[in-house]
N, CA, C and O atoms as a GROMACS GRO file, in nm:
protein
  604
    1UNK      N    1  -1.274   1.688   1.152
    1UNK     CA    2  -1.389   1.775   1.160
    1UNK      C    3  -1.344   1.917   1.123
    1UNK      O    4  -1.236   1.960   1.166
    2UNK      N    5  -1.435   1.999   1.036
    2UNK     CA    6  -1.364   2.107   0.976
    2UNK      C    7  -1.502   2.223   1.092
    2UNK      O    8  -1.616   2.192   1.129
    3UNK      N    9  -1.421   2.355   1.117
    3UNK     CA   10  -1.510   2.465   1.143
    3UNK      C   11  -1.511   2.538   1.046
    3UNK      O   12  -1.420   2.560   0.966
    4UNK      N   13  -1.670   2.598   1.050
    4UNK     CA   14  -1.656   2.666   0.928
    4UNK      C   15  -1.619   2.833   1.015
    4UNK      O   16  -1.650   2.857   1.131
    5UNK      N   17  -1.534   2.948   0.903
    5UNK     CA   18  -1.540   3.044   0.968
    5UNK      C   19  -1.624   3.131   1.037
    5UNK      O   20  -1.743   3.099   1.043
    6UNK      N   21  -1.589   3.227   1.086
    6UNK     CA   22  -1.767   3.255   1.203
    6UNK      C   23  -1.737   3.416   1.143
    6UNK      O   24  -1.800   3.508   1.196
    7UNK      N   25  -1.672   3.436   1.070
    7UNK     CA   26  -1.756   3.607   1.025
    7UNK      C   27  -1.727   3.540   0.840
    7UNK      O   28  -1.650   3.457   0.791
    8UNK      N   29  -1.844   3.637   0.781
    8UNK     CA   30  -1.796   3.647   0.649
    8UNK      C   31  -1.749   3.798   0.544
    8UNK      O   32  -1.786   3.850   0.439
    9UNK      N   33  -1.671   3.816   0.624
    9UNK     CA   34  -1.597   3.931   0.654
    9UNK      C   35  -1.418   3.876   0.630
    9UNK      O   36  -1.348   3.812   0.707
   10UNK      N   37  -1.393   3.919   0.528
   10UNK     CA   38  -1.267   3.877   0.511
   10UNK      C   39  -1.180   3.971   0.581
   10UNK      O   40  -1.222   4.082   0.613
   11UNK      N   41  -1.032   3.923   0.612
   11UNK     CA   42  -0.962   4.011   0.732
   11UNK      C   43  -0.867   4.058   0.657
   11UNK      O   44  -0.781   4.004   0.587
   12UNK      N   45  -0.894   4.167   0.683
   12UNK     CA   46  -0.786   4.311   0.669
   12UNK      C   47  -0.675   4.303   0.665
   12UNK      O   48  -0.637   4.350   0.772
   13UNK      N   49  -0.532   4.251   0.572
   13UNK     CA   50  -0.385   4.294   0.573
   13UNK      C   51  -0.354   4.361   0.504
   13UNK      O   52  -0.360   4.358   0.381
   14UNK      N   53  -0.290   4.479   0.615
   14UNK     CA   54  -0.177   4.556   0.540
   14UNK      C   55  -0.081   4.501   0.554
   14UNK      O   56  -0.052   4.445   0.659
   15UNK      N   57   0.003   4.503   0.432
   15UNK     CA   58   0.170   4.445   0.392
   15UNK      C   59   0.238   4.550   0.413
   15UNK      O   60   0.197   4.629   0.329
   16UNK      N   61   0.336   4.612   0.489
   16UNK     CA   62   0.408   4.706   0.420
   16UNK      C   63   0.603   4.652   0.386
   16UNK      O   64   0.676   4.589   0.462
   17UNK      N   65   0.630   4.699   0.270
   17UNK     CA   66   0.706   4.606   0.232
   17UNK      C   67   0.784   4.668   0.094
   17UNK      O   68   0.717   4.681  -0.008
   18UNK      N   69   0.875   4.692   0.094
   18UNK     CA   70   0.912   4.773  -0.023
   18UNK      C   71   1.002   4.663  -0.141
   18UNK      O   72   0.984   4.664  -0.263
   19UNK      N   73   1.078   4.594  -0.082
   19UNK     CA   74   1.128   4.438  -0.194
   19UNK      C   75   0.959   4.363  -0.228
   19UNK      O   76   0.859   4.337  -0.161
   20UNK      N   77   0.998   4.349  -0.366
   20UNK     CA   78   0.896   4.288  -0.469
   20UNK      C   79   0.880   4.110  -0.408
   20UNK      O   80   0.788   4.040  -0.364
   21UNK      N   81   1.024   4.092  -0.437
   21UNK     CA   82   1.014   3.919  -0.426
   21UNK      C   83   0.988   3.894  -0.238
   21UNK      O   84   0.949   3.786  -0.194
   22UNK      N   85   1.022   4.020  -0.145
   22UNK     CA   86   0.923   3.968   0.001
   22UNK      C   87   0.806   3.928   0.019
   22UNK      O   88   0.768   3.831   0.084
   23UNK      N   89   0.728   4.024  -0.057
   23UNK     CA   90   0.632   4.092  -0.088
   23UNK      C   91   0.528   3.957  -0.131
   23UNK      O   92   0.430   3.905  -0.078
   24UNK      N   93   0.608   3.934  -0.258
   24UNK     CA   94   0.546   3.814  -0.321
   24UNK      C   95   0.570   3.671  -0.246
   24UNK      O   96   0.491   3.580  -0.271
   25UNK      N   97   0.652   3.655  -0.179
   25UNK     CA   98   0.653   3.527  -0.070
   25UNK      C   99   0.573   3.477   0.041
   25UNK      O  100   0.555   3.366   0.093
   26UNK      N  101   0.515   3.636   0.069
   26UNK     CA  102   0.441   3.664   0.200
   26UNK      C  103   0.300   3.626   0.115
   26UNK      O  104   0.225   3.538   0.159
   27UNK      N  105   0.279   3.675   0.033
   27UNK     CA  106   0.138   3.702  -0.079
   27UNK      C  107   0.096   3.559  -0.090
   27UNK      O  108  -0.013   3.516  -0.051
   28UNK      N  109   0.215   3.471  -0.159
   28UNK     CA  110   0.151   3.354  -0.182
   28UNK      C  111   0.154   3.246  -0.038
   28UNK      O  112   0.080   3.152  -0.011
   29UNK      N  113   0.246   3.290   0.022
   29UNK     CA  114   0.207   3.199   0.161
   29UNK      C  115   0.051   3.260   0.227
   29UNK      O  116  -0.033   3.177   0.263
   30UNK      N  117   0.026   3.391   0.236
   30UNK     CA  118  -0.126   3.403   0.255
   30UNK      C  119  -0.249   3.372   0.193
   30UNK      O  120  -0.368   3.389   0.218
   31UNK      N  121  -0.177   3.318   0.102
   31UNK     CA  122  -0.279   3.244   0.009
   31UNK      C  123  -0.315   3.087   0.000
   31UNK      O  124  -0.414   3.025  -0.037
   32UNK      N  125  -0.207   3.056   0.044
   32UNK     CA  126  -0.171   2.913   0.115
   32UNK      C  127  -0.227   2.904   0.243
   32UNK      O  128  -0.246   2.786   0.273
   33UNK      N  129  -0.268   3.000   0.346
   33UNK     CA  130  -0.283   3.045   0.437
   33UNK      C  131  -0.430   2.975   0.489
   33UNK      O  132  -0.454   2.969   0.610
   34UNK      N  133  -0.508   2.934   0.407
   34UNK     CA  134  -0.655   2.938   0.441
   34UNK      C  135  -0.761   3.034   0.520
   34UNK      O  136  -0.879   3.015   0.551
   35UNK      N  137  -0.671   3.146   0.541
   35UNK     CA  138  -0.772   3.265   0.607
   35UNK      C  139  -0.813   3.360   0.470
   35UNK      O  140  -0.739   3.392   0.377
   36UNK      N  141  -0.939   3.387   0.490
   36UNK     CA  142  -1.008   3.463   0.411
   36UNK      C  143  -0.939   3.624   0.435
   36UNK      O  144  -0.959   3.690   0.538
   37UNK      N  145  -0.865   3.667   0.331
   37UNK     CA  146  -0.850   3.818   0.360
   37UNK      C  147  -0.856   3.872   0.240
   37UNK      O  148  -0.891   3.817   0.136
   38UNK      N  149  -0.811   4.012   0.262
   38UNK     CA  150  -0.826   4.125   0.163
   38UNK      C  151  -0.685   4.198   0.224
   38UNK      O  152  -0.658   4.242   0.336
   39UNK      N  153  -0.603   4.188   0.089
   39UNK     CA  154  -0.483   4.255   0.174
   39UNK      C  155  -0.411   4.383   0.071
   39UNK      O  156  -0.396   4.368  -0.051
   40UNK      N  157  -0.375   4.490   0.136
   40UNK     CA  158  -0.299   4.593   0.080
   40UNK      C  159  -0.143   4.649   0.104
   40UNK      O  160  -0.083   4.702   0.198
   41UNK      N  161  -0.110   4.609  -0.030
   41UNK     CA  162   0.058   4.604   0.001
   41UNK      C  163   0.115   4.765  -0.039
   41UNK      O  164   0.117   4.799  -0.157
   42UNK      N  165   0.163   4.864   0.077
   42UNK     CA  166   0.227   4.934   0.020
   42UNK      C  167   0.356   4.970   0.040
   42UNK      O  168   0.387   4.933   0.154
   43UNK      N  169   0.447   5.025  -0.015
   43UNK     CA  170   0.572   5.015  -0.066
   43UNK      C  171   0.678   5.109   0.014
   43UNK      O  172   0.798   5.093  -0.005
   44UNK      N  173   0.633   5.201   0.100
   44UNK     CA  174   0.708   5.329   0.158
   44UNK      C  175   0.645   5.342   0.254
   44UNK      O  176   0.530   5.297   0.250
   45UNK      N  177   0.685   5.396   0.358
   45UNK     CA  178   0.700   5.431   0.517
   45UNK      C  179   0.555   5.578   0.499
   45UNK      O  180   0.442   5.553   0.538
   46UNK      N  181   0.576   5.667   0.458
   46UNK     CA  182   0.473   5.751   0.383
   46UNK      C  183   0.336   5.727   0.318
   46UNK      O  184   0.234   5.796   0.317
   47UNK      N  185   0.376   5.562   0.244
   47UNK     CA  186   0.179   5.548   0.234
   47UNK      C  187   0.174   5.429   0.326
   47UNK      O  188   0.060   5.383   0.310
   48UNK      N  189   0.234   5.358   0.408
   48UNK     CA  190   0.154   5.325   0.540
   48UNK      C  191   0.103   5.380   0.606
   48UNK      O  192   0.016   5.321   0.669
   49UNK      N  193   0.131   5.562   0.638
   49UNK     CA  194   0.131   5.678   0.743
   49UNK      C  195   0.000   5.656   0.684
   49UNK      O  196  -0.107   5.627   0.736
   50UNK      N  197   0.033   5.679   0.562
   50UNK     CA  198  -0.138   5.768   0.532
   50UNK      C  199  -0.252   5.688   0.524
   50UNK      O  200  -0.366   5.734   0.537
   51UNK      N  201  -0.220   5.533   0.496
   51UNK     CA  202  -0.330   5.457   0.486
   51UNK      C  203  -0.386   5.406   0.640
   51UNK      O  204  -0.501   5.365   0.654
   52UNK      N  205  -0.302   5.412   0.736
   52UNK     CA  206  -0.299   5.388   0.874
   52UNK      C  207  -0.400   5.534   0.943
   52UNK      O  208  -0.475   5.530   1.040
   53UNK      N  209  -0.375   5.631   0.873
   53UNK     CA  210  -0.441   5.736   0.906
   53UNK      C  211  -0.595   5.812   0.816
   53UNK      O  212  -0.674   5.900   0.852
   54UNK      N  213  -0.587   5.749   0.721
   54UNK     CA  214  -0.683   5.740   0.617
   54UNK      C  215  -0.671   5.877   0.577
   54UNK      O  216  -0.754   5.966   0.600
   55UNK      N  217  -0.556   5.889   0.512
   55UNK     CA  218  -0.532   6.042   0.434
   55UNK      C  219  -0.521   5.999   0.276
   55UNK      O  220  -0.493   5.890   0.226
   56UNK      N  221  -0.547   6.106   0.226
   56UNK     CA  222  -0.505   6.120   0.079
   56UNK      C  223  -0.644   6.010  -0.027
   56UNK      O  224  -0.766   6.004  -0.038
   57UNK      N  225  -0.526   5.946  -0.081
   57UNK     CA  226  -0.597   5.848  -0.147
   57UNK      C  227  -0.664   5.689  -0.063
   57UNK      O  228  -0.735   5.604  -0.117
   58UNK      N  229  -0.627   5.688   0.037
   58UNK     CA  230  -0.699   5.593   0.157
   58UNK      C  231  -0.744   5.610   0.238
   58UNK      O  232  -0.753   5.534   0.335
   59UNK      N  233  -0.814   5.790   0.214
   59UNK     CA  234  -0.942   5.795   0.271
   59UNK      C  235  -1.085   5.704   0.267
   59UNK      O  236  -1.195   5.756   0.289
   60UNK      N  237  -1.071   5.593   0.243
   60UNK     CA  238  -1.144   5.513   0.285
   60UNK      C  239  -1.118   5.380   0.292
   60UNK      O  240  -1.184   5.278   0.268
   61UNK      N  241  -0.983   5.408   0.338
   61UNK     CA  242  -0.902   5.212   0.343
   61UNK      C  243  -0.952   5.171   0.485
   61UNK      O  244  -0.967   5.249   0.579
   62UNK      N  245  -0.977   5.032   0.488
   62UNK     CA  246  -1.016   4.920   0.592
   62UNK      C  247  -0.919   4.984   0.708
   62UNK      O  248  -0.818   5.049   0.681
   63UNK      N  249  -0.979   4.946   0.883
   63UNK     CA  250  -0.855   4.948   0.932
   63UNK      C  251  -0.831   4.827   0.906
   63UNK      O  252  -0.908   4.749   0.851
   64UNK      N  253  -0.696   4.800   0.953
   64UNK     CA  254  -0.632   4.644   0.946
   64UNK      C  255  -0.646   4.573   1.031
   64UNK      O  256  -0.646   4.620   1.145
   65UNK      N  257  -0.661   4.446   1.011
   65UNK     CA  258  -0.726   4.352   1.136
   65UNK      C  259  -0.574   4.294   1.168
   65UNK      O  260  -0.546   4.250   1.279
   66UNK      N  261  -0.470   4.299   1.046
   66UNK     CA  262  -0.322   4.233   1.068
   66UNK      C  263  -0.249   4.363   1.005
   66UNK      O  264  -0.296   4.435   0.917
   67UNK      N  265  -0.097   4.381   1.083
   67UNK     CA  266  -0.003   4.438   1.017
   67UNK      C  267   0.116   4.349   0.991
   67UNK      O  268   0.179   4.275   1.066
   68UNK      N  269   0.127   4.374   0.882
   68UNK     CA  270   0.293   4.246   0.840
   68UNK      C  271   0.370   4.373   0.824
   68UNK      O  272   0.331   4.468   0.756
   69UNK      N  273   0.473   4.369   0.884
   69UNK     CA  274   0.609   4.520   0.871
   69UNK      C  275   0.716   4.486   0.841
   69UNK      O  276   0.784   4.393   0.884
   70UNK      N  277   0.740   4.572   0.753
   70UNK     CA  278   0.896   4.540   0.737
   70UNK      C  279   0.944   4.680   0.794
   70UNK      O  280   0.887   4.790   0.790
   71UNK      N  281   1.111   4.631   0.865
   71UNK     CA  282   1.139   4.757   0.975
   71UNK      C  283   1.170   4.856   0.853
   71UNK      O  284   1.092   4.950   0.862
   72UNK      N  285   1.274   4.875   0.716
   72UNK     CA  286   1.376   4.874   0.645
   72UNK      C  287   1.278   4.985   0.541
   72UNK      O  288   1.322   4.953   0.430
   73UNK      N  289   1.234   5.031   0.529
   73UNK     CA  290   1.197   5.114   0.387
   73UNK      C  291   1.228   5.279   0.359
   73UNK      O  292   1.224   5.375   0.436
   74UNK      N  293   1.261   5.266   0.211
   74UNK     CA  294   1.314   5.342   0.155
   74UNK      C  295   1.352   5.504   0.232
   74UNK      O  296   1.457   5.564   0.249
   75UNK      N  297   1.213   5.533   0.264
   75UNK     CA  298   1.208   5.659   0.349
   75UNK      C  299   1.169   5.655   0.494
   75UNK      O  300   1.101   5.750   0.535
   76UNK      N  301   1.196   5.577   0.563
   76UNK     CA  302   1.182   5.570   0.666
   76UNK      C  303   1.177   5.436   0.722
   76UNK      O  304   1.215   5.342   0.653
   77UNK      N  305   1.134   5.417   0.838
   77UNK     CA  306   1.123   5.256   0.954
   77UNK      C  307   1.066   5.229   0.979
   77UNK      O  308   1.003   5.320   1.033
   78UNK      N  309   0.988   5.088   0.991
   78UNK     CA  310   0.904   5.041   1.020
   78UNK      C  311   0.851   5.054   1.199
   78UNK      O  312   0.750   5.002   1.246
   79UNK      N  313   0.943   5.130   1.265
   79UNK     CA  314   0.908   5.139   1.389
   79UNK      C  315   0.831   5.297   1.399
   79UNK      O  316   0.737   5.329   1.471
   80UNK      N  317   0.914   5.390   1.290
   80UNK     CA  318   0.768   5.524   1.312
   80UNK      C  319   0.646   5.498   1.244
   80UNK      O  320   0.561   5.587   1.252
   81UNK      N  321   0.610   5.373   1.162
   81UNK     CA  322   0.484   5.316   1.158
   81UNK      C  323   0.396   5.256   1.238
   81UNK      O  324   0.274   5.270   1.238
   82UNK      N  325   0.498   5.155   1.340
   82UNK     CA  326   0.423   5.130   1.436
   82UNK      C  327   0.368   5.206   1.550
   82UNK      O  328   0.264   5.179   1.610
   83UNK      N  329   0.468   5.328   1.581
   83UNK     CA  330   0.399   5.435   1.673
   83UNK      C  331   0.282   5.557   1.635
   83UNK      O  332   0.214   5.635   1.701
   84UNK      N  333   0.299   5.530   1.513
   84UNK     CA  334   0.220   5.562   1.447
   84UNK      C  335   0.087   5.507   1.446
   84UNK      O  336   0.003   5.597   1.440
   85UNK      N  337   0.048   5.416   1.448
   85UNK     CA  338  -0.064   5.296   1.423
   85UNK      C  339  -0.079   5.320   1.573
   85UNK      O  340  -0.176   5.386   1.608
   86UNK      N  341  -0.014   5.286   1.644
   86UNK     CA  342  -0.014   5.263   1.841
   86UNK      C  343  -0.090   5.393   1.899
   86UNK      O  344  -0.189   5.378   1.972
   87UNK      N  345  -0.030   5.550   1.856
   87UNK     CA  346  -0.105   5.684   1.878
   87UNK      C  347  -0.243   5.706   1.808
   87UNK      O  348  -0.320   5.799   1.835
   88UNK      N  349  -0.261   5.624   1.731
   88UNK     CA  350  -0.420   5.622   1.607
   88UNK      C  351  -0.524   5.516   1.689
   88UNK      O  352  -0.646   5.503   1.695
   89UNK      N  353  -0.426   5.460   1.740
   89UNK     CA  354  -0.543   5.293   1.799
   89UNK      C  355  -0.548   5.349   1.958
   89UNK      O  356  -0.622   5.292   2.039
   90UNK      N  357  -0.469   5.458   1.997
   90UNK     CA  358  -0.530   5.520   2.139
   90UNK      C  359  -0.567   5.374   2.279
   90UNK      O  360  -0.495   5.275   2.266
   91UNK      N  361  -0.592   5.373   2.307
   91UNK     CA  362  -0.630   5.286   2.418
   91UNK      C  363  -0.756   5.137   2.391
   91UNK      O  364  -0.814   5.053   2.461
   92UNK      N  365  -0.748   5.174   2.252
   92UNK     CA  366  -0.809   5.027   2.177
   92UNK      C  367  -0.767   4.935   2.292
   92UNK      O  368  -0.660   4.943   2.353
   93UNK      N  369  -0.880   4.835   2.316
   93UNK     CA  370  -0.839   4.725   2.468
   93UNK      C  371  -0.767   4.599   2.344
   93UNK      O  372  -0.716   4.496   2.389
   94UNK      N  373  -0.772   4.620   2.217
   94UNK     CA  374  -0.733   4.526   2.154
   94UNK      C  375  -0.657   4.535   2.049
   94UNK      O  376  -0.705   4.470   1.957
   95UNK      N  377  -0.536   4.600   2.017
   95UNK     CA  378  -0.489   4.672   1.924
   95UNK      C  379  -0.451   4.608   1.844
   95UNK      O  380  -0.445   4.492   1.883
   96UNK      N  381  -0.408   4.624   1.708
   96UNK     CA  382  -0.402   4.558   1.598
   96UNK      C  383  -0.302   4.438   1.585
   96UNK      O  384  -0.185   4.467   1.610
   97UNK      N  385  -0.322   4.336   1.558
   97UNK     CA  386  -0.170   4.243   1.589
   97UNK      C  387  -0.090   4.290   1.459
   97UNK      O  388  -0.138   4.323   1.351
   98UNK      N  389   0.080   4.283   1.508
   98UNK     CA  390   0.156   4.304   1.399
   98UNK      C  391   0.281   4.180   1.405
   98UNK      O  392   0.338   4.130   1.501
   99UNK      N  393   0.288   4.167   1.318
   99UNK     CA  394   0.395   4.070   1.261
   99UNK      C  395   0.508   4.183   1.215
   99UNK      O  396   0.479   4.285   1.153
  100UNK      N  397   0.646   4.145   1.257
  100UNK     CA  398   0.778   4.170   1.214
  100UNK      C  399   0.818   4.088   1.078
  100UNK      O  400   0.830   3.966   1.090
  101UNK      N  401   0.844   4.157   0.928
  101UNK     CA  402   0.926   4.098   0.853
  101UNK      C  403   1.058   4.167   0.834
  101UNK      O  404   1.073   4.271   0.770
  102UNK      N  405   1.184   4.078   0.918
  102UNK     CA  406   1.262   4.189   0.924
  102UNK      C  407   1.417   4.110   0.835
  102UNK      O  408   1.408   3.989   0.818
  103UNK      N  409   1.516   4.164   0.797
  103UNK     CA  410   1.628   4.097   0.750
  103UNK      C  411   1.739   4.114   0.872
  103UNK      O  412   1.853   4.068   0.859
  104UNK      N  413   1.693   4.188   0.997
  104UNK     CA  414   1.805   4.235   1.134
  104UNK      C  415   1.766   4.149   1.225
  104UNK      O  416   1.648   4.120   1.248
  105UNK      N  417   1.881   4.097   1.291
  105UNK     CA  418   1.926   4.002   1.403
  105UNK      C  419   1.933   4.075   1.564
  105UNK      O  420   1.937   4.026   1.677
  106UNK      N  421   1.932   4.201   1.518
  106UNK     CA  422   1.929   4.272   1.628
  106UNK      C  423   1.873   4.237   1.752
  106UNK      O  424   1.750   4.244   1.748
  107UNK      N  425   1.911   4.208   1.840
  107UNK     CA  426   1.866   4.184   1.954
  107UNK      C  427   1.802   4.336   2.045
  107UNK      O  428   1.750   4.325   2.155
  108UNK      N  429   1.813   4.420   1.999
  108UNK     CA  430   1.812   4.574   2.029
  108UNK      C  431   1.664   4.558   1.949
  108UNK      O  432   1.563   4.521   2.008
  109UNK      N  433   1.666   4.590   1.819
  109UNK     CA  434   1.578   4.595   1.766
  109UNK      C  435   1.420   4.515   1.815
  109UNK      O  436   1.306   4.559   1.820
  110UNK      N  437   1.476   4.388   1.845
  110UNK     CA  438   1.409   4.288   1.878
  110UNK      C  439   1.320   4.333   1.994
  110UNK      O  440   1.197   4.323   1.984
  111UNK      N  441   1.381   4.383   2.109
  111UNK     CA  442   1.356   4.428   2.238
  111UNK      C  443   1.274   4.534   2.217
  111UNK      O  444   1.167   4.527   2.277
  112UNK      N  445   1.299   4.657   2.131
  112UNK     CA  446   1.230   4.751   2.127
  112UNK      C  447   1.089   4.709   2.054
  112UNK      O  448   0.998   4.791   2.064
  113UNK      N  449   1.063   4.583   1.980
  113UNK     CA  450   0.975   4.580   1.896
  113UNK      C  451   0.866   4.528   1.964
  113UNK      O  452   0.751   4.570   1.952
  114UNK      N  453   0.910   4.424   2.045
  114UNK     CA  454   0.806   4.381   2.196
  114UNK      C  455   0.793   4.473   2.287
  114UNK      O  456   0.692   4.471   2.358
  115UNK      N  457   0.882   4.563   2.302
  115UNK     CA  458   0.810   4.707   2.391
  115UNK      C  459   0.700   4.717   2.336
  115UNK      O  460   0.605   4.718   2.414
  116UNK      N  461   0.668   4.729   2.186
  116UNK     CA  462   0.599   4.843   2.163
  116UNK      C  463   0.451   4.781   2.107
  116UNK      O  464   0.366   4.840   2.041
  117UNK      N  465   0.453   4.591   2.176
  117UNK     CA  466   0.384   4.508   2.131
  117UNK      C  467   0.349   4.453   2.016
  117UNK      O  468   0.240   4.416   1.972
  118UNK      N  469   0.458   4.453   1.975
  118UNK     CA  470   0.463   4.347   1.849
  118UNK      C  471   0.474   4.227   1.854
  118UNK      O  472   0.573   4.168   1.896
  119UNK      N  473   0.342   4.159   1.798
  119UNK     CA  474   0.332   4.013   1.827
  119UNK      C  475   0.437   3.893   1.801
  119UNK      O  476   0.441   3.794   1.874
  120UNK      N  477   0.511   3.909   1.702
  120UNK     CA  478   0.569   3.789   1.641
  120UNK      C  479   0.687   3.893   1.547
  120UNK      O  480   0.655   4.002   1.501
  121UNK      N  481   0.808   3.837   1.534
  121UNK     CA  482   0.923   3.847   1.441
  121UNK      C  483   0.973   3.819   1.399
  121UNK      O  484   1.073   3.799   1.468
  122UNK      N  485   0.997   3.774   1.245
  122UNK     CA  486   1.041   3.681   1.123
  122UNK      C  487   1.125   3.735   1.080
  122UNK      O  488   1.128   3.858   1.068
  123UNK      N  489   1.226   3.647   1.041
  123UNK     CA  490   1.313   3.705   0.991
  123UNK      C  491   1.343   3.670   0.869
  123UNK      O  492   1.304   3.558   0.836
  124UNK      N  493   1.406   3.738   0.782
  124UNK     CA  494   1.388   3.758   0.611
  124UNK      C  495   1.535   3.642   0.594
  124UNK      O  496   1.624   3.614   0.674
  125UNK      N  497   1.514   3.608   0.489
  125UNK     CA  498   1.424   3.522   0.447
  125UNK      C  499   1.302   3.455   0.490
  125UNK      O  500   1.291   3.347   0.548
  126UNK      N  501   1.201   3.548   0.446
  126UNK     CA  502   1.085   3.412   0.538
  126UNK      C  503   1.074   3.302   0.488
  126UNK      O  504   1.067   3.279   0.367
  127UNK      N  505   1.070   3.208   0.592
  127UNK     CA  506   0.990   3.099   0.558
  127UNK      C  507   0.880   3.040   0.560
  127UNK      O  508   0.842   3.011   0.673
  128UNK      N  509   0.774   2.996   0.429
  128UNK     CA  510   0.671   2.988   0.457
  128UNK      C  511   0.628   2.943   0.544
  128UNK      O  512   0.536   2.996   0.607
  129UNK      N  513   0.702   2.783   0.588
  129UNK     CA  514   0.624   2.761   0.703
  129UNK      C  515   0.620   2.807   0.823
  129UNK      O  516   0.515   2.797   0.885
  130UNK      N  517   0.692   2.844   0.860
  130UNK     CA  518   0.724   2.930   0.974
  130UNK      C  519   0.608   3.052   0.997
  130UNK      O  520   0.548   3.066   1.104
  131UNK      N  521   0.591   3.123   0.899
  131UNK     CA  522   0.495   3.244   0.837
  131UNK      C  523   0.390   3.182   0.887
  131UNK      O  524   0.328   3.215   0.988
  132UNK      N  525   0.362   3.076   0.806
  132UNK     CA  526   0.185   2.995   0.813
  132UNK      C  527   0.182   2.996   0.997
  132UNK      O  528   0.112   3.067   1.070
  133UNK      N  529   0.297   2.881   1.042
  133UNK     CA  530   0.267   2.894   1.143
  133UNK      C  531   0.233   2.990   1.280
  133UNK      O  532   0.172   2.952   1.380
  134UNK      N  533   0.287   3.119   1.258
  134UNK     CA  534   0.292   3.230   1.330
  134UNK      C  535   0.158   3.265   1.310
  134UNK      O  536   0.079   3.261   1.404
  135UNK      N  537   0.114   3.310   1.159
  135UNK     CA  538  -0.033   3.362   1.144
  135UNK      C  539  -0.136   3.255   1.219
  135UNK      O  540  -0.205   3.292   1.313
  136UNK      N  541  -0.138   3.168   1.186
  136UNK     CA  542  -0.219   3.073   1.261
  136UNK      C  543  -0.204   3.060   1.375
  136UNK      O  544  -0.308   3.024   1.431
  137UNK      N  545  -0.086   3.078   1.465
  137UNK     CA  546  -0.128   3.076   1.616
  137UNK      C  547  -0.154   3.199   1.696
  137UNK      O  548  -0.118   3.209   1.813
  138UNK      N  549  -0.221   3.295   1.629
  138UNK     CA  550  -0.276   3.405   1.662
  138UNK      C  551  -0.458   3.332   1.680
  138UNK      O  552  -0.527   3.337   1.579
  139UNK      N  553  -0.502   3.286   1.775
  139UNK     CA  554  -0.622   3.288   1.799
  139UNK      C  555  -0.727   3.363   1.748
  139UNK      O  556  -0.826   3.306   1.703
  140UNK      N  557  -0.718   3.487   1.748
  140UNK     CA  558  -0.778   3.610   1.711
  140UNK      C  559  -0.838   3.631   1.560
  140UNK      O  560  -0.938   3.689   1.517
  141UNK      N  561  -0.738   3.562   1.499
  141UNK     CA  562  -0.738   3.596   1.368
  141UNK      C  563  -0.769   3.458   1.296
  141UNK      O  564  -0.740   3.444   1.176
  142UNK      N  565  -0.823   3.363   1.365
  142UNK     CA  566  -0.897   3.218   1.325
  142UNK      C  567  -1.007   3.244   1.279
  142UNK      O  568  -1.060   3.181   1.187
  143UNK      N  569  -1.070   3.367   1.353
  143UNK     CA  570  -1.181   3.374   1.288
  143UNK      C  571  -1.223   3.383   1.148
  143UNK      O  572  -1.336   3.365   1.103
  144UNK      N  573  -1.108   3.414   1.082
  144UNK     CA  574  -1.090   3.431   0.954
  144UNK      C  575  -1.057   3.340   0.878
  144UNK      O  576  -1.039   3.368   0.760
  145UNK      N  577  -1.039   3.208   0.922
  145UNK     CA  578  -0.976   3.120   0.886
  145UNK      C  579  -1.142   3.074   0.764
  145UNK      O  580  -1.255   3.102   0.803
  146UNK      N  581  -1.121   3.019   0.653
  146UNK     CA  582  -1.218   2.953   0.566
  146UNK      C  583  -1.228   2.831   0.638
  146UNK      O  584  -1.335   2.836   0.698
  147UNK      N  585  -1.177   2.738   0.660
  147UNK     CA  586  -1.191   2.614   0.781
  147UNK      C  587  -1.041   2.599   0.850
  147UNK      O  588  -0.930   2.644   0.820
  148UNK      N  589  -1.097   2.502   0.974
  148UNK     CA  590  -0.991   2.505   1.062
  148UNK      C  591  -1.010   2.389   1.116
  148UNK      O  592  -1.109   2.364   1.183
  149UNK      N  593  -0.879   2.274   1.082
  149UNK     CA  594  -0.950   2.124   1.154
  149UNK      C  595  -0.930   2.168   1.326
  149UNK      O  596  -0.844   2.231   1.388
  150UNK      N  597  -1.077   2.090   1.369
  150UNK     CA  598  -1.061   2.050   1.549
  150UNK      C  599  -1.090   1.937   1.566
  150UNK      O  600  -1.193   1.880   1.531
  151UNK      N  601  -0.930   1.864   1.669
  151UNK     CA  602  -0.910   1.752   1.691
  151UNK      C  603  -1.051   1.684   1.811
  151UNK      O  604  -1.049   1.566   1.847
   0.00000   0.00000   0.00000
């Protein structure tokens, strides 16, 4: 038995992600994905700020219903993005889910990244299935799903 999705409203990803071939692994596993989205990949620590904040040229970007992060970019870390996003979303009772795409084993890292409520953390190489599976066991974000078998 298939559900059909319950908004028709495709869901919001920002990628941020500065390697091409991550980038593109993540892209086509969300496409594989069966959730309906609309997603924006950008490349530097600087236009996440601004698209997270709707400055400049994304003065009128979606908020994001998903964040996929990578910690590692060029000019900066994926963790002053997330406090970033965390001081913008203020006391939201539901704040944005984020996914970790990270290439560090860090157990440090790791710790600080669930402080700061980060849902899930992958580690680079992703693997699709692994990926699929993480996005999909986010409840939240089923809604987006184009169908979804229920047993």
């Amino acid at each position: 038995m298939f559900v059909e999705s319950t908004t028709n409203t495709p869901m919001e990803i920002l990628l941020v992600e500065d390697g091409l071939l991550d980038a593109r692994i993540t892209i086509h596993a969300l496409r594989r994905s069966g959730l309906r989205h609309r997603l924006t990949l950008v490349r530097t620590a600087a236009e996440a700020v601004a698209f997270l904040g709707r400055e400049g040229v994304f003065a009128r970007a979606p908020q994001p219903d998903l964040l996929l992060l990578d910690l590692t970019l060029p000019d900066g870390d994926g963790i002053s993005i997330l406090q970033t996003m965390r001081r913008l979303q203020g006391d939201t009772p539901t704040p944005t889910p984020v996914v970790v795409l990270s290439a560090s084993d860090d157990e440090a890292t790791r710790t600080r990244c669930a402080a700061m409520g980060v849902d899930d953390f992958i580690g680079k190489p992703v693997d699709e299935d692994k990926f699929l599976s993480v996005v999909r066991s986010h409840e939240q974000l089923m809604k987006f799903s184009v169908s979804q078998t229920v047993a």
